[in-house]
C-alpha positions as CSV (number, residue, x, y, z in Angstrom):
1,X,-68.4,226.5,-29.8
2,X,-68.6,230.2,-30.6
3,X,-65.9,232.0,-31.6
4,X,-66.3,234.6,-28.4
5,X,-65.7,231.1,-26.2
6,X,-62.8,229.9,-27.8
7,X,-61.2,233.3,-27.9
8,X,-61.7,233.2,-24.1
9,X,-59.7,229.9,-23.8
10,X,-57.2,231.4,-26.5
11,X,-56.7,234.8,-24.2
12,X,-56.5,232.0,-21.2
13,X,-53.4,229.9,-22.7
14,X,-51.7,232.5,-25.6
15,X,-50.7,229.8,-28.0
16,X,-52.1,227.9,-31.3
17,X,-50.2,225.4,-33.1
18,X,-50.9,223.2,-36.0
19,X,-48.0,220.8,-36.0
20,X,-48.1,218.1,-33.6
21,X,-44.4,217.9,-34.0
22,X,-44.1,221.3,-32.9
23,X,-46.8,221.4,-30.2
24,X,-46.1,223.4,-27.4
25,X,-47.2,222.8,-23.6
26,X,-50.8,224.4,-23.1
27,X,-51.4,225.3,-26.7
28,X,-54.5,225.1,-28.8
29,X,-53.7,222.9,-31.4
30,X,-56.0,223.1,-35.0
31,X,-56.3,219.6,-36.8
32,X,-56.0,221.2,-40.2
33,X,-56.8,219.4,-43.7
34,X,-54.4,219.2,-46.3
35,X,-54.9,217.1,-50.0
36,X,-52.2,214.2,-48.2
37,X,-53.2,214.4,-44.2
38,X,-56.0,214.9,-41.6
39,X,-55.0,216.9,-38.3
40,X,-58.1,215.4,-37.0
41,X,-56.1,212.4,-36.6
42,X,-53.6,214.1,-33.9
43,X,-55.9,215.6,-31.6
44,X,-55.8,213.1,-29.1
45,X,-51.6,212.9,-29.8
46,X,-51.6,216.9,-29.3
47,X,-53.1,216.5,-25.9
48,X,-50.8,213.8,-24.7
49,X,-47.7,215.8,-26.0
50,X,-48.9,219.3,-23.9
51,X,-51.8,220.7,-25.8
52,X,-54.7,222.0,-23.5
53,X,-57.4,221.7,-26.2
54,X,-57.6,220.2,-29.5
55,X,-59.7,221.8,-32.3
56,X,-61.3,219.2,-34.8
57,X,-64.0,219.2,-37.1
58,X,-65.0,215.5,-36.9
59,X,-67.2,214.3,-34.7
60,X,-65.5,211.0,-34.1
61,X,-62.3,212.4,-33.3
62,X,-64.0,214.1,-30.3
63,X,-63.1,211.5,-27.4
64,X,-62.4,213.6,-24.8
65,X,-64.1,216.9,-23.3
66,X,-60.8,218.7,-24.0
67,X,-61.5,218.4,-28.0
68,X,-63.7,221.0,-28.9
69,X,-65.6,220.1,-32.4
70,X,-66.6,222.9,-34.6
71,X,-68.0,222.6,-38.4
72,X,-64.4,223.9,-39.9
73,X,-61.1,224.2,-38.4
74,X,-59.6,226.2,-41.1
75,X,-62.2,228.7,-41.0
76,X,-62.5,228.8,-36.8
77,X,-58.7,229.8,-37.3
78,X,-59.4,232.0,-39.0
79,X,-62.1,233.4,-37.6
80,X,-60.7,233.2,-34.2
81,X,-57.5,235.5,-35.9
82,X,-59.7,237.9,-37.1
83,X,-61.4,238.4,-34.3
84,X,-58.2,238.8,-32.4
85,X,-56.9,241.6,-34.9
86,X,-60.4,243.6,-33.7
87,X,-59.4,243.1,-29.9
88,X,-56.1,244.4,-30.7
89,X,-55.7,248.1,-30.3
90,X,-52.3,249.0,-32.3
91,X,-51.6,249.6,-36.2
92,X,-50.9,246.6,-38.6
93,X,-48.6,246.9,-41.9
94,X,-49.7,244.6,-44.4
95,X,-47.6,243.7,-47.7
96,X,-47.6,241.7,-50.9
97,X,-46.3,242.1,-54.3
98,X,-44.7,239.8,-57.4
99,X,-40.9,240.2,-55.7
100,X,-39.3,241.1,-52.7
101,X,-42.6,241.0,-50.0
102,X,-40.0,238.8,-47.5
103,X,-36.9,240.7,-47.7
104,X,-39.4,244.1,-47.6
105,X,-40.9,243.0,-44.7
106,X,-37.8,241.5,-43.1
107,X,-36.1,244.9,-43.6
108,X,-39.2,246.9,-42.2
109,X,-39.6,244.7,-39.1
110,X,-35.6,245.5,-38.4
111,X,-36.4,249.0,-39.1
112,X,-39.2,249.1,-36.4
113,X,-38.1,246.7,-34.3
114,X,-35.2,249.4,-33.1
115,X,-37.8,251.3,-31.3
116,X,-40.7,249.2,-30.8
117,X,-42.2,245.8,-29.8
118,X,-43.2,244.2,-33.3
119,X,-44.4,240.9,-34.8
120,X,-44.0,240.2,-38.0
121,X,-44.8,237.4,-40.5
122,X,-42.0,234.6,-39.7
123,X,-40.4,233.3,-43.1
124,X,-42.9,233.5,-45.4
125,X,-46.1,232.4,-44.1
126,X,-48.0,234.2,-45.4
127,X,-51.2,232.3,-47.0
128,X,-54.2,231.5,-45.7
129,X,-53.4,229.6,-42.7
130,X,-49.5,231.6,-42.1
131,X,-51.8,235.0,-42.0
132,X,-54.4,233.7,-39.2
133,X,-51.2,232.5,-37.0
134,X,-49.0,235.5,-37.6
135,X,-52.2,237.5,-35.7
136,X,-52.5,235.1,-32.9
137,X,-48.9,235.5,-32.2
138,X,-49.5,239.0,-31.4
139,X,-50.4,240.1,-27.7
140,X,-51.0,242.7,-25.5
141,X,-47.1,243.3,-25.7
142,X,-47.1,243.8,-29.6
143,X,-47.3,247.6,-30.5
144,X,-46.9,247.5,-34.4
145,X,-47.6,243.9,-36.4
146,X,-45.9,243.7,-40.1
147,X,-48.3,240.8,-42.4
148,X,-46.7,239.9,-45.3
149,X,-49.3,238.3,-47.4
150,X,-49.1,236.1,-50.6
151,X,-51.3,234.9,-53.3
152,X,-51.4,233.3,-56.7
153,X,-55.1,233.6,-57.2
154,X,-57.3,236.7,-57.4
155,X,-59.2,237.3,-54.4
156,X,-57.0,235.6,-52.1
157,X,-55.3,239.1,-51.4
158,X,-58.7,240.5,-50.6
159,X,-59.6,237.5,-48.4
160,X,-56.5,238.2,-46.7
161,X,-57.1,242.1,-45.9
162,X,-60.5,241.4,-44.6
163,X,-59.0,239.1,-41.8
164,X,-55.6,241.2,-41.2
165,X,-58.0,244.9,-41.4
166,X,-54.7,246.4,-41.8
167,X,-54.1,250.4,-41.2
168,X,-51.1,250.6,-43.4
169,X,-50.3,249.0,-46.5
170,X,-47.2,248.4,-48.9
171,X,-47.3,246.9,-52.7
172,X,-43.6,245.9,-53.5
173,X,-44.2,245.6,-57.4
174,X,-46.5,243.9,-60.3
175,X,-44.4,241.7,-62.2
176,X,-44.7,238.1,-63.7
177,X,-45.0,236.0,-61.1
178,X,-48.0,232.9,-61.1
179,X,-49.1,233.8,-63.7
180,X,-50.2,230.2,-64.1
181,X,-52.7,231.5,-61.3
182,X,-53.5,235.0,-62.5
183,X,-53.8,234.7,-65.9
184,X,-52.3,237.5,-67.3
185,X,-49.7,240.6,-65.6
186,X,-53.2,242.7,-66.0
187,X,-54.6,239.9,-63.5
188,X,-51.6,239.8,-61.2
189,X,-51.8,243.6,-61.1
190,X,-55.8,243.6,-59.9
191,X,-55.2,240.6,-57.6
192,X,-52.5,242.3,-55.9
193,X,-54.1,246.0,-55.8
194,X,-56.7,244.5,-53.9
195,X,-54.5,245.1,-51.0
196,X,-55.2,248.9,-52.6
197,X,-59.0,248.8,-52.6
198,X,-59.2,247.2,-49.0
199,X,-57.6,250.3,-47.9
200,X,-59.2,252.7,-50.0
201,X,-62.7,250.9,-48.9
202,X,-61.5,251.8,-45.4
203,X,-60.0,255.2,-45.3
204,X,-56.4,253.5,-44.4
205,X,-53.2,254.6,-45.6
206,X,-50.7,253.5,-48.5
207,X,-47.1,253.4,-48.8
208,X,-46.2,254.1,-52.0
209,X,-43.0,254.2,-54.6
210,X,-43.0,257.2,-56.3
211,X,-40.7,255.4,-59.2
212,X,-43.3,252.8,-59.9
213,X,-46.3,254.2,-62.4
214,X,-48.8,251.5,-61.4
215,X,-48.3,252.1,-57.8
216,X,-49.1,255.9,-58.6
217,X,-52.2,254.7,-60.5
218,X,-53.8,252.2,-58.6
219,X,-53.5,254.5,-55.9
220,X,-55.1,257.7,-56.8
221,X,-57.5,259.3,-54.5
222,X,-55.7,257.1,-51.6
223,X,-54.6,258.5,-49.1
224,X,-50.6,258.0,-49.7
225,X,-47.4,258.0,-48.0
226,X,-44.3,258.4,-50.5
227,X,-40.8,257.2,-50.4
228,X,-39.1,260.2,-48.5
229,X,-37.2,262.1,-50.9
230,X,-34.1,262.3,-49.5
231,X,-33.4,258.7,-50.4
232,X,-31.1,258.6,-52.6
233,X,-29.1,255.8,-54.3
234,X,-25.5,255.4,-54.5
235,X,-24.5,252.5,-56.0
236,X,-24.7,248.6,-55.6
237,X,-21.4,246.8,-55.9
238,X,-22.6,244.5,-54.9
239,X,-24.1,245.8,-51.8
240,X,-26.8,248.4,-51.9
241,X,-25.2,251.9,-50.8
242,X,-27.8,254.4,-50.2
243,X,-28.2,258.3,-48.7
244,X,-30.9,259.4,-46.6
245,X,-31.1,262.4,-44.6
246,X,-27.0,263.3,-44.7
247,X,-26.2,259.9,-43.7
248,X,-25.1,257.1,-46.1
249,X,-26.6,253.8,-45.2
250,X,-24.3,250.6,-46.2
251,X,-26.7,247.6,-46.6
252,X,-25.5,244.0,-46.8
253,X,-28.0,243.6,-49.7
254,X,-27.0,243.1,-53.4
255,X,-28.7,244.3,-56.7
256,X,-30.2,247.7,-57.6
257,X,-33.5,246.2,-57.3
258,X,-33.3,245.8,-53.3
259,X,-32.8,249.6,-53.3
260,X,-37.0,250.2,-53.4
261,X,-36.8,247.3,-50.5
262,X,-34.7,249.1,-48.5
263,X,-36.2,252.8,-49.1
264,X,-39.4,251.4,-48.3
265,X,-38.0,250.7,-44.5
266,X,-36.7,253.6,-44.4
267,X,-39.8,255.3,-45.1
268,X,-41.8,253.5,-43.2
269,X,-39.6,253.7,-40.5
270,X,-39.5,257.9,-41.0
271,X,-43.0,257.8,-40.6
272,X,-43.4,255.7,-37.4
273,X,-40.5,258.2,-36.0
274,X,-37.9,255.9,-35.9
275,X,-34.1,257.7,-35.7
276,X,-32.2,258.1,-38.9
277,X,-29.1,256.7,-36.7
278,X,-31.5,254.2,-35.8
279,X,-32.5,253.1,-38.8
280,X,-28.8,253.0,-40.4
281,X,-28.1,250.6,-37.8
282,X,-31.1,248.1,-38.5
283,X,-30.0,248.2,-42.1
284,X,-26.8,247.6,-42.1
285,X,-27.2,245.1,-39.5
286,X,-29.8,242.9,-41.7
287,X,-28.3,240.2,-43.7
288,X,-30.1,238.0,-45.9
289,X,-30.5,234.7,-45.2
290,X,-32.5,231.2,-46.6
291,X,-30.9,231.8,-50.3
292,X,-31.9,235.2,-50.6
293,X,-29.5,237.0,-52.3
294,X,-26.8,235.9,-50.2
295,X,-23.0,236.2,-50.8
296,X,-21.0,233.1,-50.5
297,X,-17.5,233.1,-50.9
298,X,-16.5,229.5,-51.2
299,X,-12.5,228.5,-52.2
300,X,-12.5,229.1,-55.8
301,X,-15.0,232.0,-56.1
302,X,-17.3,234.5,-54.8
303,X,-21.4,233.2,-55.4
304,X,-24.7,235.3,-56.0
305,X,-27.0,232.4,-54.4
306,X,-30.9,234.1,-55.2
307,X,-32.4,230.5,-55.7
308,X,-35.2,230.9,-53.2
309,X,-37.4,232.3,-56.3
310,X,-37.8,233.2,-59.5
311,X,-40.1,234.5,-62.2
312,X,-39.4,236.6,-65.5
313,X,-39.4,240.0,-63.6
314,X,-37.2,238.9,-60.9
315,X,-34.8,237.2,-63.3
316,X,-34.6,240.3,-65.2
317,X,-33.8,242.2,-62.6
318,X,-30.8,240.0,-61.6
319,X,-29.2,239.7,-64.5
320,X,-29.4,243.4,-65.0
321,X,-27.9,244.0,-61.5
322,X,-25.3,241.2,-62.0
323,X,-24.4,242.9,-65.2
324,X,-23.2,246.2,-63.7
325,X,-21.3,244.0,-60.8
326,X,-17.6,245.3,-61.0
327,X,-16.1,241.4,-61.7
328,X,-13.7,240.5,-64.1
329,X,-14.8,237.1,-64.7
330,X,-19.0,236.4,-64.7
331,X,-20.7,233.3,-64.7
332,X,-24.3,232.7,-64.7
333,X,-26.3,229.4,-63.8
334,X,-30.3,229.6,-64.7
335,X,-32.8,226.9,-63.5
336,X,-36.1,226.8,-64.5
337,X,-39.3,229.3,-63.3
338,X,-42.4,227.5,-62.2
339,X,-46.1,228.8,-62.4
340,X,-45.8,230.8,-65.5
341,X,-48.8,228.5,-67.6
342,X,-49.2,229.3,-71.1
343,X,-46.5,231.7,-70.7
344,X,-43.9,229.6,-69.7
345,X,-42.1,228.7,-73.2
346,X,-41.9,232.1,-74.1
347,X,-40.7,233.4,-70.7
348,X,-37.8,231.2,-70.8
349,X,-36.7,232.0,-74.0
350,X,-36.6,235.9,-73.5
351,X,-34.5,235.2,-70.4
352,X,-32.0,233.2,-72.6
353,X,-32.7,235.6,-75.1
354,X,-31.5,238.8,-72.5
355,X,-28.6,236.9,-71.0
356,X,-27.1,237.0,-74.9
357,X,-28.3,240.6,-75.6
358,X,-26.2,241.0,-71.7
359,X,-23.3,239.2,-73.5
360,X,-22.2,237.2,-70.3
361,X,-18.8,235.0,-70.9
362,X,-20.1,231.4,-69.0
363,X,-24.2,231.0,-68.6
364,X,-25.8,227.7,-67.8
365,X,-29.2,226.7,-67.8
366,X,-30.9,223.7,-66.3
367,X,-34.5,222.1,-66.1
368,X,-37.5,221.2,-68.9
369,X,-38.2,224.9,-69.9
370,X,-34.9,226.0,-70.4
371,X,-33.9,222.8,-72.0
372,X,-36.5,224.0,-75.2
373,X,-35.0,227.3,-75.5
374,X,-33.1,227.8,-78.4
375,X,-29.0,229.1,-77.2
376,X,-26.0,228.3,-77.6
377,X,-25.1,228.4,-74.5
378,X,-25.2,225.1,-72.7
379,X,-28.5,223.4,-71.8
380,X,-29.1,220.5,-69.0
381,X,-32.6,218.5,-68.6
382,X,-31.2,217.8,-65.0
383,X,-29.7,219.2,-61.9
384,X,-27.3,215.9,-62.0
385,X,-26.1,216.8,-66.0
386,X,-25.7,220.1,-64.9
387,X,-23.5,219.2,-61.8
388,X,-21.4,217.1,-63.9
389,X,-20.4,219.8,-66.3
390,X,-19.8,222.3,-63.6
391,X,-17.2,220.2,-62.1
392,X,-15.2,218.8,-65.0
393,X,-15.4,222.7,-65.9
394,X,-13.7,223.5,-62.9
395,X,-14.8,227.2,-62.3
396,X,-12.2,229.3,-60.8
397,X,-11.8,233.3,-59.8
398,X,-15.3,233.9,-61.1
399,X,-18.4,235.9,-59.6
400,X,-21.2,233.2,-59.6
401,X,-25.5,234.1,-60.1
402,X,-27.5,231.3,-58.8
403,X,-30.9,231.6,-59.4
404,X,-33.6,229.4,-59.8
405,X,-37.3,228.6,-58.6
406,X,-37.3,227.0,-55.1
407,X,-38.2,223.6,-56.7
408,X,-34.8,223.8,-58.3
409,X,-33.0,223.6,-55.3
410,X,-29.7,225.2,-56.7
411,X,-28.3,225.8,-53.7
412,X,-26.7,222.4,-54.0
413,X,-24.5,223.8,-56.4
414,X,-22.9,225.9,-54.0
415,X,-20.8,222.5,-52.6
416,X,-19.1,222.1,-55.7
417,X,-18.1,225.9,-57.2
């Protein structure tokens, strides 16, 4: 089927799924591949749940005229998105960067979202298959889409542009972050200014942080929007207080480094004529959520839970911010950062090596990489070993930093501190 026919059925019904758990009634459900399942399998279970068609890309799953085969499903969805983007007429915002693309976007979808009808990247979706259905879920209601795209490979970033087409685009930072992927920071900085070049190519505009060199650099002769300048920081203890246009903005956000998050918004939302009372509200209405640097107050003391992510720059940039935290009593609990490669021994041991240089009372660090760095401070192979010490050490009256790579799941510790 050519992509102009199913685009006819798609404008027909509005919906794509991919989950048969999660079908909806009338949908067009995509059997999409993985390494560990076959949607293929589900097409004739999608229809009986509510689909209207099922997309499939083998020819003996087709056993019914309401199972449309084509040669790839990954690439018809994909195809099908981009050809959506060119039929819709209103400007897109993409994003990436080594740190902070979901709370960026988050905070500029709140931002826009006070005066018009947006879309934006749910959670962080935002690979090769979250990109394709962040597009179809706009409609002829949408008036500014915000994509938040991801990679951990070079090109994947360019891939992503070419089906997004974006007008407007936004680098958060280049830091160390998959490097496992990219090979070097000079890599992760080429794969993610390819967001850069896309624009450039096209004659599109870039939001850009004046404070950030490589931004100014990559940028050059492209065409560039900068942070407005009467953004000012105030302080962040622990909450981000900022001034911008005569007004002082009180965000729910901790850490210095969500400052350039949240000026971004407001920049972007400056541009797109968006109130400066309006955009106070939106930002001091966010709150971060899904272990995002999120303030928990449990019995015994007040937590820093950031475990959604981490790499060397992010870390950093925590334990700097966590320094300047006005607490009496600090501890700090460390679990391991994932994708680093070849870099990974010596990444670990410059983050126990700053957290001594940062002379912090109580640290903790669990996982394999951490467990080779050489510290005094106490070292756990386990999540389990590291649980047991924290309760027969019976923290009390202390502010807490979590922070961890996802697959660390430190979160947990939350129940017992």
């Amino acid at each position: 089927m050519k992509i102009a026919d199913l685009y006819s059925l798609f404008i027909k019904y509005g919906l794509v799924d991919t989950d048969t758990r999660k079908v909806r009634k009338n949908t067009l459900f995509f059997a999409l591949k993985g390494g560990n399942f076959n949607g293929n399998k589900f097409a004739e279970e999608a229809l009986l749940k509510g689909a209207s068609f099922s997309i499939v890309d083998e020819i003996k799953y087709q056993t019914s005229k309401n199972i449309i085969l084509v040669e790839n499903v990954l690439k018809t969805l994909q195809d099908l998105a981009s050809h959506h983007r060119k039929m819709l007429n209103i400007p897109i915002i993409s994003l990436t960067g080594s740190n902070g693309k979901t709370t960026t976007k988050e905070l500029i979808n709140a931002v826009l979202a006070s005066k018009y009808q947006t879309i934006a990247t749910k959670g962080n979706l935002n690979n090769h298959i979250g990109v394709p259905l962040t597009l179809l879920s706009m409609n002829s209601d949408t008036e500014i889409g915000i994509v938040e795209m991801g990679a951990n490979h070079p090109n994947e970033i360019a891939f992503l542009s070419e089906i997004s087409n974006p007008d407007y685009g936004y680098i958060t930072n280049f830091g160390s972050a998959h490097l496992e992927g990219f090979g070097s920071i000079e890599g992760v900085v080429k794969a993610k200014a390819e967001l850069y070049d896309f624009l450039k190519k096209f004659d599109k505009e870039v939001f850009v942080n004046p404070n950030d060199p490589i931004q100014i650099e990559k940028t050059e002769n492209t065409k560039r929007i900068v942070f407005d300048k009467s953004i000012k920081f105030i302080e962040a203890n622990p909450f981000v207080k900022l001034g911008f246009k005569s007004i002082e903005i009180q965000s729910n956000l901790i850490g210095t480094y969500n400052y350039s998050n949240i000026a971004a918004a407001i920049t972007i939302g400056n541009y797109f004529k968006v109130s400066k009372e309006e955009i106070k509200i939106a930002i001091e209405s966010y709150i971060a959520s899904n272990n995002r640097s999120q303030i928990i107050k449990t019995k015994d003391n007040k937590i820093i839970l950031d475990a959604y992510n981490a790499n060397p720059t992010s870390m950093r940039a925590a334990l700097n911010s966590f320094r300047d935290l006005k607490s009496t009593s600090k501890t700090i609990i460390l679990g391991d950062m994932f994708e680093l490669g070849g870099y990974s021994d010596k990444s670990h041991q410059d983050i126990v090596d700053l957290v001594v240089d940062l002379k912090f009372e109580n640290a903790f660090f669990v996982g394999e990489n951490f467990k080779k760095t050489i510290t005094s401070y106490p070292k756990f192979l386990n999540f389990d070993d590291l649980k047991n010490c924290l309760i027969k050490q019976n923290i009390k009256n202390n502010a807490i930093l979590i922070k961890g790579s996802r697959g660390m799941a430190l979160e947990r510790i939350v129940e017992f501190c």
